[in-house]
C-alpha positions in Angstrom: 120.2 73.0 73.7 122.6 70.6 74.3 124.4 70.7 78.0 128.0 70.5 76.1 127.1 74.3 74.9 125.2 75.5 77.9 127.1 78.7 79.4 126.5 82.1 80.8 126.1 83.4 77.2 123.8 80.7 75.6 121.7 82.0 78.8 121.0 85.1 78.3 120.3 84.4 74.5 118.1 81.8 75.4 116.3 84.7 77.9 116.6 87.7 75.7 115.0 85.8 72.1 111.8 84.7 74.3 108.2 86.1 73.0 106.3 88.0 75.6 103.5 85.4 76.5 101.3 84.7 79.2 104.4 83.0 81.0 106.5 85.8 80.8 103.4 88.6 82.0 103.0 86.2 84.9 106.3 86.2 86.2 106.4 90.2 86.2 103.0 90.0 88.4 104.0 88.0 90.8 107.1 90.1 91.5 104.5 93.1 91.3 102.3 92.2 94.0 105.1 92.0 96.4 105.9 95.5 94.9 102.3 96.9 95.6 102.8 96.1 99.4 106.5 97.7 99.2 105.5 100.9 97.9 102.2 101.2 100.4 104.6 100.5 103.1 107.0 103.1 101.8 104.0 106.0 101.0 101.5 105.7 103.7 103.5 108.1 105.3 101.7 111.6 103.9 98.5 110.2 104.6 98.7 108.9 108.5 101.1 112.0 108.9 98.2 114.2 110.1 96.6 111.3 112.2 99.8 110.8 114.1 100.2 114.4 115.1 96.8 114.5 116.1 97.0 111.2 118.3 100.1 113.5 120.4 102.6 110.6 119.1 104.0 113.0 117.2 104.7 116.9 117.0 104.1 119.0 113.7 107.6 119.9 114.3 110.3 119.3 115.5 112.8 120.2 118.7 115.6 121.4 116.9 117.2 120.7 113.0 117.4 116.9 113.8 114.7 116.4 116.4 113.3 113.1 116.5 109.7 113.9 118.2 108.1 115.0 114.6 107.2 114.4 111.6 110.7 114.4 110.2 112.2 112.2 112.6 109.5 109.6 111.5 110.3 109.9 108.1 114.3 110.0 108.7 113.9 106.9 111.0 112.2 105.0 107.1 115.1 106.3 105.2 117.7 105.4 107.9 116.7 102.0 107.2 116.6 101.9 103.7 120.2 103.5 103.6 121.5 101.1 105.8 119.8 98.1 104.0 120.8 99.6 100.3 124.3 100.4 101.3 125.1 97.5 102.9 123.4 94.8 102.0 122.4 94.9 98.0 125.6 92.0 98.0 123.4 89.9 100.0 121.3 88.9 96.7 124.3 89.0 94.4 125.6 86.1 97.1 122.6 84.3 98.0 120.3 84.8 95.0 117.2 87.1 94.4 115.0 84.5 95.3 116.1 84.0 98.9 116.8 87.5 99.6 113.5 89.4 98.0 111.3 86.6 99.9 112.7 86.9 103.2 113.1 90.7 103.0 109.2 90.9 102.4 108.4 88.9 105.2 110.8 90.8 107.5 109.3 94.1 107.0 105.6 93.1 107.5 106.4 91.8 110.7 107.7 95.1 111.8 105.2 96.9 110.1 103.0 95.2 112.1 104.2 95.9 115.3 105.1 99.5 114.8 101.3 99.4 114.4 100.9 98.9 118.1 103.5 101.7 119.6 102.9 104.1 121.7 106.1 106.4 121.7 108.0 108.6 119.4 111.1 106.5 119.9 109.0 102.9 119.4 107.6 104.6 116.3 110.7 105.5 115.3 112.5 102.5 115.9 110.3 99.8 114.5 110.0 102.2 111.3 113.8 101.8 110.6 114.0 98.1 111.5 111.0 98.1 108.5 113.1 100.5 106.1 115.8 97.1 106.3 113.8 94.9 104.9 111.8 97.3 102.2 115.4 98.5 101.2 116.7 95.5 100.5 113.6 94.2 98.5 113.2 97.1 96.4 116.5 96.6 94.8 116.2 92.7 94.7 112.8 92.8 92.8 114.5 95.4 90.0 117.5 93.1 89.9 115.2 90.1 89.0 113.1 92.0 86.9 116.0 93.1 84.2 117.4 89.6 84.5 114.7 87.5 83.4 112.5 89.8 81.0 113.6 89.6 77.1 115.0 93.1 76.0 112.8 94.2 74.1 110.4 94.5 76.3 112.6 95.4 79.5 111.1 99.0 79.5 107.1 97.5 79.4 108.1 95.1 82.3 109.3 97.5 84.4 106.4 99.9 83.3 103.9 97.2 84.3 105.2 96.3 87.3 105.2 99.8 88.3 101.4 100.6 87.6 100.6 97.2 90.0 102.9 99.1 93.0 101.4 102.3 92.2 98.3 101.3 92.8 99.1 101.0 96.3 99.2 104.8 96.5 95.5 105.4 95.9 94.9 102.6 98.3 97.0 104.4 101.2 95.5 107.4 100.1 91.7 106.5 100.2 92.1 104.0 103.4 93.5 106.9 105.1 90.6 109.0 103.9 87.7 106.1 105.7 89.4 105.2 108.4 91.7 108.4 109.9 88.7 109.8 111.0 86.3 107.1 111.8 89.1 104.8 114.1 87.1 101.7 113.9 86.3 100.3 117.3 88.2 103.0 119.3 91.6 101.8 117.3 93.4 104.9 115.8 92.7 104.8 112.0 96.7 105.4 111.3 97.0 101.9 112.6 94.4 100.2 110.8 96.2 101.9 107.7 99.7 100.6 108.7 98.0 97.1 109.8 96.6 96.6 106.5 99.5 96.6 104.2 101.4 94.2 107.0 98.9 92.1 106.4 98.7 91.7 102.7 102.7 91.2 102.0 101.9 88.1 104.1 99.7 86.7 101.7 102.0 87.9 98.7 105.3 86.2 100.0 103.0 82.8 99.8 102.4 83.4 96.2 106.1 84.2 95.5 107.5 80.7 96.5 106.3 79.9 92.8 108.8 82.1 91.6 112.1 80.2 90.5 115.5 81.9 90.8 116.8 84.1 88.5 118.6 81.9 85.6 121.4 84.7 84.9 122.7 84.6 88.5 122.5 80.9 88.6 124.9 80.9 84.9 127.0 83.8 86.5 127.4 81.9 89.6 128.5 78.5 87.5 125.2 76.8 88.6 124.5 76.3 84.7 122.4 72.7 85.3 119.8 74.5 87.2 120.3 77.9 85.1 119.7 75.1 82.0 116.7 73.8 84.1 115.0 76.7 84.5 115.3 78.1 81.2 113.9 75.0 79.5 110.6 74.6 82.1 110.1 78.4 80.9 110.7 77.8 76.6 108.7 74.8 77.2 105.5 76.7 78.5 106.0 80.0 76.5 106.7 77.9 73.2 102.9 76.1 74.1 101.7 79.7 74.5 103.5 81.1 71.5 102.2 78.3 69.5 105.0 78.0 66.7 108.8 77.4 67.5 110.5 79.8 69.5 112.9 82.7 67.3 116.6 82.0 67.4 118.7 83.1 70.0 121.5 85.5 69.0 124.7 84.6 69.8 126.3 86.5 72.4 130.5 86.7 73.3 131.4 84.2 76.3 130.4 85.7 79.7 132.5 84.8 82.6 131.3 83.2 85.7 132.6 85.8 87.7 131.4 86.8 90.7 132.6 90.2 90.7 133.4 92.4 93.8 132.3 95.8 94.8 135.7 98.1 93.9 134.4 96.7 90.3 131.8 99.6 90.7 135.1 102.2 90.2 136.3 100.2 86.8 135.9 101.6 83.4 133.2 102.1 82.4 131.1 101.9 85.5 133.2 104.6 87.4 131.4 107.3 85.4 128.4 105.5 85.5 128.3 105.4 89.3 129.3 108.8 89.8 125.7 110.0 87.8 123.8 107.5 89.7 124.6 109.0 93.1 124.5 112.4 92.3 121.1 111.9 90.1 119.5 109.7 93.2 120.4 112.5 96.2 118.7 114.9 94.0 115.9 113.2 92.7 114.8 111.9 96.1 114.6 115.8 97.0 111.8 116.5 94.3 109.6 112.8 95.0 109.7 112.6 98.9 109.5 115.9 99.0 106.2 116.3 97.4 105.0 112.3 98.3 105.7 112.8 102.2 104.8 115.8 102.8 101.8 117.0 100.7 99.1 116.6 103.3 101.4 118.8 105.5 102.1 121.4 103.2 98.2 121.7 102.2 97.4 122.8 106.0 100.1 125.0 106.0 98.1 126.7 102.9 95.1 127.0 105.6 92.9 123.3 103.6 91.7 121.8 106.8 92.9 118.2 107.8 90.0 116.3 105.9 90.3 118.4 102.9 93.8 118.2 102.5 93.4 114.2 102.9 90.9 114.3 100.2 93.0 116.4 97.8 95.7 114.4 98.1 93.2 111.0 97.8 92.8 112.4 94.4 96.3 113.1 93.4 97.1 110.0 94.5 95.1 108.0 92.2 96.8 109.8 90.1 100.1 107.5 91.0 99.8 104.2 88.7 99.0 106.8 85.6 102.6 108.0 85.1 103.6 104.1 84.6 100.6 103.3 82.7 102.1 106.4 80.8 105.5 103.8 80.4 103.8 100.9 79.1 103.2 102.7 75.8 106.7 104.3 75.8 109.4 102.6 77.7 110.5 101.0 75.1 110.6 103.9 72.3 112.3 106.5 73.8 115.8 106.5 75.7 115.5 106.0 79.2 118.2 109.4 80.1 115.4 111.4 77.5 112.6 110.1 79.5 114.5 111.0 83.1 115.4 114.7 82.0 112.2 115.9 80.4 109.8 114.3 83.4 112.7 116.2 85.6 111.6 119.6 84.0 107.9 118.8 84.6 108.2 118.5 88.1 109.9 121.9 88.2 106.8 123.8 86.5 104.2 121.5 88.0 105.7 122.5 91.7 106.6 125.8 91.4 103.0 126.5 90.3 101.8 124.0 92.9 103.4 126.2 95.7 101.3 129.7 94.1 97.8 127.9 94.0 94.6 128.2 96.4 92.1 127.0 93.9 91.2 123.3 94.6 90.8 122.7 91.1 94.5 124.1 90.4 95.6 121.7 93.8 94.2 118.9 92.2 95.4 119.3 88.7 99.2 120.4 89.4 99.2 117.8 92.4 98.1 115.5 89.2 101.3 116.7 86.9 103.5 116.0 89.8 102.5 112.7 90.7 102.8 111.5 87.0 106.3 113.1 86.1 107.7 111.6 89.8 106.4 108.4 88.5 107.7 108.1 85.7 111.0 109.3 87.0 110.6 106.7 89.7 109.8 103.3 87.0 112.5 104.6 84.4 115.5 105.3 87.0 114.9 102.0 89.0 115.0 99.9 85.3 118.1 102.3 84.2 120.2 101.7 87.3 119.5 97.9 86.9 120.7 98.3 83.0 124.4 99.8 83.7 126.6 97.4 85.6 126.9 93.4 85.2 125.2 90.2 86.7 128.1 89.5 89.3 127.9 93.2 90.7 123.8 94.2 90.4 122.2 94.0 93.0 125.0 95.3 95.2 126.4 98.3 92.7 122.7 99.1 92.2 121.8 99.2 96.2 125.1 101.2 96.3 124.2 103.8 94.2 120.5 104.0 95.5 121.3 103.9 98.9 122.6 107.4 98.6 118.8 108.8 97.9 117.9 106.7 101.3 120.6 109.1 102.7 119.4 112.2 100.8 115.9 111.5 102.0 117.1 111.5 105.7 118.4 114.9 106.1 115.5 116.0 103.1 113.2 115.8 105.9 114.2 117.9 108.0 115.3 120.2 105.9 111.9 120.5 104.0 110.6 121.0 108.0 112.8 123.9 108.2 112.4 125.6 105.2 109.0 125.0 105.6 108.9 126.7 108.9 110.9 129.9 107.7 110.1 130.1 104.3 106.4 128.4 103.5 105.0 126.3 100.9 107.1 128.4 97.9 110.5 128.0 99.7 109.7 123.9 99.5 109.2 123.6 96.2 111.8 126.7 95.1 114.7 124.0 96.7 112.8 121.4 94.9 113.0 122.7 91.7 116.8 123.4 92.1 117.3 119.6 93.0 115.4 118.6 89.9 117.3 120.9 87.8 120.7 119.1 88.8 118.9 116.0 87.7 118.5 117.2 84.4 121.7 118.3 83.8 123.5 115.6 85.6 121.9 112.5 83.4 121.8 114.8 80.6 125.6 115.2 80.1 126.7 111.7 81.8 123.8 109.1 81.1 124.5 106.1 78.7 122.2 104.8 76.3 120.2 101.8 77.1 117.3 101.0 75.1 117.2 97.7 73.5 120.8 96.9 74.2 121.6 93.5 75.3 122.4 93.7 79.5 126.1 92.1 78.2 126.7 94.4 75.6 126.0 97.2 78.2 128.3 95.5 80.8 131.1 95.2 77.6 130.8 99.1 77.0 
């Protein structure tokens, strides 16, 4: 393409009509791995849960509503930082690029991962936890930004499917390393920080591997850097059209984009007023039903009298359960609507977890722990794509965070509330408020949701 037509447009054609070959795939893993160690940092917390109360760190519950000695004060001190980091700074990678951002992010929350690792204190716990929950905040949201930017359309559902089973898999890892080393504290060094150790160590070695990763060519057009968007976009035809082995299909031509920055009151414009309004209800609802059961399932298996090692081998299984709802996604994203997928994996979780609560059979534990796990991950791959898909390059990453940041706030006070209704009412009062929360969910994306499958991200921005 000549450089006398490049612009924002010719872009996004150029990105949208590529051919998902090796190239492509390669780009999604790389962002993936980082994703792995994100997720393992974000759901280790079930499985050291009982380790941490039994090293006296930590109480099984806590002094008052918003005590900060327990469990729940750990899990609030995570989702402080993620709600500070989403709310506040998802403009960082809108200003600086998603390169920059989701690179030094990574590295900033494995090097407070790792010393948390060494604390000795409720509060050191604590805080080190929420100076972690900054960096995995912001990185979460960077990597989903990327992802819808530079993946072709067509197969924006499957990306975001696949990268989703590699993160996943982190769960099983937590799970079963939890499992090996909670009770066998290698060399007299609590297991819970061999766990936590671990997963610091490995995003190390991923944010090496991401420095091959260029910058995202939409935010470069958006941002009038169209040489180096131009740049970018040819090095990747050039090795796709190798792979592809013919000439690459014709790019539609899309309506002149801007290079506008965009600013965050943009967020309360037509048409992404309503569209902002959904998100945050739909995200302090839906964080009720997945932290719920994901922080707190070891924890709620004692309280139904399964010893400590049993519960953590129950929820080992579940858990390896975790990449299967993606997996599920790779073979669907991409045919059904992404508010059809969100509602009906909604009312799964319902009848998985209020059967979940009424079991004592391991079998039944296992197999309705199963159902959960799949519908909350398929909730968790569709919702993180669909919030990418409504609002425009200039505003993403920052409108995105915005919205999410409100389930990083939901999440907070979740936790102690599930530790108090725990406490008064039992498993079945957990999971009867969980079902409530799941059931605003389904009406809330039901009756406000757009469509977004297979829709150009301009056309949706146009809409």
């Amino acid at each position: 393409m000549a450089p006398s037509t490049i612009d924002a447009a010719a872009i996004s054609a150029r990105l949208d009509r590529l051919p998902d070959t090796r190239s492509v795939w390669k780009l999604v893993a790389l962002l993936s791995f980082g994703l792995f160690f994100e997720l393992y940092d974000l759901l280790f917390t079930g499985y050291v849960a009982p380790d941490l109360v039994k090293s006296g760190i930590l109480k099984p519950a806590t002094a008052g509503l918003f005590g900060m000695t327990g469990l729940a004060g750990f899990i609030a001190s995570l989702f402080s930082g993620l709600f500070v980091s989403t709310l506040l700074c998802g403009y960082l990678a809108d200003r600086y690029g998603r390169r920059t951002i989701f690179t030094y992010s990574l590295l900033w929350y494995s090097v407070a991962t790792a010393v948390m690792a060494f604390q000795r204190t409720a509060f050191g716990l604590d805080f080190w936890r929420f100076v972690g929950g900054l960096g995995i905040g912001v990185e979460i949201i960077t990597i989903g930004t990327y992802l819808t930017e530079i993946i072709p359309k067509r197969i924006r559902g499957r990306a975001f499917a696949v990268s989703q089973v590699i993160g996943f898999l982190a769960v099983p890892v937590a799970a079963l390393l939890a499992y090996w080393l909670v009770p066998a504290a290698p060399f007299g060094f609590a297991g819970w920080r061999w766990v936590v150790l671990i997963g610091s160590a490995g995003a190390v070695f991923v944010w090496m591997i991401r420095r091959e990763l260029p910058e995202s060519p939409r935010w470069l057009a958006q941002q009038g850097r169209l040489d180096e968007a131009d740049r970018i976009v040819t090095q990747l035809e050039a090795r796709v059209r190798d792979e592809y082995q013919q000439e690459l299909p014709g790019a539609v031509e899309m309506p002149p984009q801007p290079a506008d920055r965009g600013k965050f009151r943009d967020v309360w414009d037509v048409p992404y007023r309503d569209r902002t309004v959904m998100l945050i209800v739909f995200h302090i609802f839906q964080t009720i039903g997945y932290y719920g059961f994901a922080n707190w399932a070891p924890t709620l298996l004692i309280q139904q009298g399964i010893t400590v090692t049993n519960s953590l081998l129950y929820t080992g299984i579940i858990a390896a359960a975790a990449p299967l709802g993606p997996l599920v996604g790779v073979f669907i994203a991409d045919k059904l609507e992404r508010k059809t997928v969100l509602v009906w994996t909604a009312g799964a979780s319902i009848a998985c977890g209020l059967a979940f609560s009424q079991v004592r059979y391991s079998v039944w534990i296992v197999l309705l722990g199963i159902g959960l796990t799949l519908a909350s991950n398929i909730i968790s791959y569709t919702f993180h794509l669909y919030q990418q898909e409504l609002y425009p390059t200039g505003i993403r990453s920052r409108a995105s965070g915005f919205v999410y940041s409100f389930s990083r706030l939901s999440a907070i006070f979740n936790a102690f509330i599930i530790a108090f209704l725990l406490q008064r009412f039992g498993v079945t009062g957990v999971f009867i408020f969980i079902a409530a929360a799941m059931a605003i969910v389904m009406i809330t994306v039901g009756v406000k949701g757009p469509k977004t499958r297979g829709i150009a991200l301009e056309e949706l921005s146009s809409r």
